[in-house]
C-alpha positions in Angstrom: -27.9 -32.6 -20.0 -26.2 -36.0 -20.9 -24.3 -34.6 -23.7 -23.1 -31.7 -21.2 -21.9 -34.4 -18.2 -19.6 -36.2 -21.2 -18.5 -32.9 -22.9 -17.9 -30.6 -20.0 -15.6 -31.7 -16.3 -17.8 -32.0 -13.7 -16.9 -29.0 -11.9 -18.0 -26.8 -14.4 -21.3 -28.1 -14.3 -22.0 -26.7 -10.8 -24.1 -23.9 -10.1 -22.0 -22.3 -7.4 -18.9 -21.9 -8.5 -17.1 -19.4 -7.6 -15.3 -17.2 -9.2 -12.6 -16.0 -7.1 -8.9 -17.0 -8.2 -7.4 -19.4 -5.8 -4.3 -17.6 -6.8 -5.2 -14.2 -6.0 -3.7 -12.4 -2.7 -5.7 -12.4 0.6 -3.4 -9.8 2.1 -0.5 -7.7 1.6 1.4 -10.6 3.2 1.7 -12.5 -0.1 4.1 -9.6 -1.4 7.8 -9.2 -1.3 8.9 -5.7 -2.0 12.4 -4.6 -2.0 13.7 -1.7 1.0 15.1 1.7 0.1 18.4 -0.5 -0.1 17.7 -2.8 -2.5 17.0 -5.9 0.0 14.3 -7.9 -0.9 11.7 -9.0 2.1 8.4 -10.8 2.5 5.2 -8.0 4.3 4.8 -10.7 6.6 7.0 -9.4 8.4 4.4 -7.0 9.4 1.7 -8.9 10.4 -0.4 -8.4 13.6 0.5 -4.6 12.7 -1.6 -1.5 11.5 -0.3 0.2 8.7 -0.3 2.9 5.7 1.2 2.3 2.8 1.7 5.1 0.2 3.5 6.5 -2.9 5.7 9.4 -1.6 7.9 12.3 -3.8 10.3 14.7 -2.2 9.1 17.7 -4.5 5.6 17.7 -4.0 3.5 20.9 -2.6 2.3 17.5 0.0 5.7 16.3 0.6 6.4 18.7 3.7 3.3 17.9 5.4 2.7 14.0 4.9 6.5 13.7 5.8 6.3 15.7 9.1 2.5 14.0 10.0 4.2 10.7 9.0 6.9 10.9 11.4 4.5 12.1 14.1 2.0 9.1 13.9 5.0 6.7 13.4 6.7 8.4 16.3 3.4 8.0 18.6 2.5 4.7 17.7 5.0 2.6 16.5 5.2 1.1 19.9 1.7 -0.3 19.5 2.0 -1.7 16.5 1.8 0.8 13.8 4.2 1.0 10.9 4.2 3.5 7.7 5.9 2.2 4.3 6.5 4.5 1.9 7.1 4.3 -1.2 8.4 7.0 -3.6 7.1 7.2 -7.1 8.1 9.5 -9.9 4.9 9.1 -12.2 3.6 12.3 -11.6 4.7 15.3 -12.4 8.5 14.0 -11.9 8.2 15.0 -8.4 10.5 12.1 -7.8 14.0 12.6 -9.5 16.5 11.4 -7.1 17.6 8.0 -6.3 17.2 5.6 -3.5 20.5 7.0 -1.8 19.1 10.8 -2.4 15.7 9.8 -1.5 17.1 8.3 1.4 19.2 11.5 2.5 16.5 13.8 1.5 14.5 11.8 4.6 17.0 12.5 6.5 15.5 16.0 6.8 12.3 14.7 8.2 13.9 12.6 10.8 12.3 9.9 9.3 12.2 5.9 11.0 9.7 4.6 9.3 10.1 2.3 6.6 11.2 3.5 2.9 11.2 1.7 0.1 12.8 1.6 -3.6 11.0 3.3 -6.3 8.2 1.7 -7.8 5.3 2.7 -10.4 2.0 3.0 -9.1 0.1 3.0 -12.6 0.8 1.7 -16.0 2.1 -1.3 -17.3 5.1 -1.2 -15.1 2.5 -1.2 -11.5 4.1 -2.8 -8.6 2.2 -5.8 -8.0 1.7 -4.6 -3.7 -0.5 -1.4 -5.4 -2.0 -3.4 -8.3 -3.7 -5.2 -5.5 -4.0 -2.1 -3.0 -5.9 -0.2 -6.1 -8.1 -3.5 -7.1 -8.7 -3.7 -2.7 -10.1 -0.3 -2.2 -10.8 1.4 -5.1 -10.9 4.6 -5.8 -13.1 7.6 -7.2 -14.2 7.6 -10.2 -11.3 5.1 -11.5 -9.0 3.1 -9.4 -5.6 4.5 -10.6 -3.6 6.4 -8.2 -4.2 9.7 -9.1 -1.3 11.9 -7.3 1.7 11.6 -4.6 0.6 10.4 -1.4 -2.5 8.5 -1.9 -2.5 6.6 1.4 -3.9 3.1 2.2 -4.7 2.3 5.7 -4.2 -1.6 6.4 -5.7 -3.8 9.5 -3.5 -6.1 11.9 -4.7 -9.0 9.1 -2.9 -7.1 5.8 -5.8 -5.9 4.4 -6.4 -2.8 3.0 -9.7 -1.1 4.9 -9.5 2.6 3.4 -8.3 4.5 0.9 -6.9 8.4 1.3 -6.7 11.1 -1.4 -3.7 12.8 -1.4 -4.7 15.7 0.1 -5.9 13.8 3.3 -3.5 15.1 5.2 -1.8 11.5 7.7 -2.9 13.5 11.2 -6.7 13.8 9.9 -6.7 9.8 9.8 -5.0 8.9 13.1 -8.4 8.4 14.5 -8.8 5.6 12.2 -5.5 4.3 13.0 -6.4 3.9 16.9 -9.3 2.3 16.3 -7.5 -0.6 14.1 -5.3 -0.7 16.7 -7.6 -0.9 19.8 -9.4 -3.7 17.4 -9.3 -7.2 18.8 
């Protein structure tokens, strides 16, 4: 043991360590992420609020749906404190051609408010950091990847990330979770 106290820093030498990167995000309020117009901004700016965050494409068999449901909850419970982001991805399938100003417009058709943002990759070397530590926060079956347009992440009033939604989890099917994170003190 004497050999290890002059070789080794003392605070290797302790037995409960831990492991946790002091570095690492507590919240999805360490990210900056840029808008569906190219401005850059901090997700603090949504704290104290519940959210879901998720990859969106205009030409997907889920796109008519999650838009519409989207809008609904937005619509319903914005004024509480709820807030959607969405953020279009064209990793599978190519469901997500356009631009950020055709994106944009394509919205349009939706009525959409909510928040959109510019087009990111969810997997691969190329991952937007916000879902690298969305997928790592709640993973997901079998493997964390995101496996489709329109997996959805439900976030608490404190940033983090308390449930994951398969794509085909249609957004009105999880509204009772959203009122409860909401009616949370």
């Amino acid at each position: 043991m004497e050999i290890l106290k002059k070789v080794l820093p003392i605070n290797l030498m302790r037995s409960d360590m831990s492991t946790t990167n002091v570095d690492e995000p507590k919240n999805i309020y360490d990210f900056k992420v840029k808008t569906i117009d190219g401005e850059e901004i901090k997700l603090d700016k949504y704290k104290d609020k519940v959210l879901i965050i998720s990859n969106v494409a205009s030409q997907c068999g889920f796109t008519n749906s999650n838009y519409k449901q989207f809008q609904e909850l937005y619509n319903k419970y914005a004024d509480k404190g709820f807030s959607i982001l969405a953020f279009p991805c064209n990793q599978f399938a190519r469901q997500e051609p356009a631009t950020e100003c055709q994106i944009k417009d394509f919205s349009k058709k939706y009525d959409v408010t909510f928040d959109m943002f510019s087009k990111i990759d969810v997997n691969g070397s190329n991952t937007e950091p916000l879902f690298q530590y969305l997928k790592k926060a709640q993973n997901g079956l079998l493997f964390d990847a995101i496996k489709w347009n329109f997996t959805k992440f439900l976030i608490n009033k404190e940033g983090v990330p308390v449930k994951r939604y398969a794509p085909n989890v249609e957004p009105l099917s999880i509204e009772k979770d959203i009122v409860e994170l909401l009616e949370a003190k």
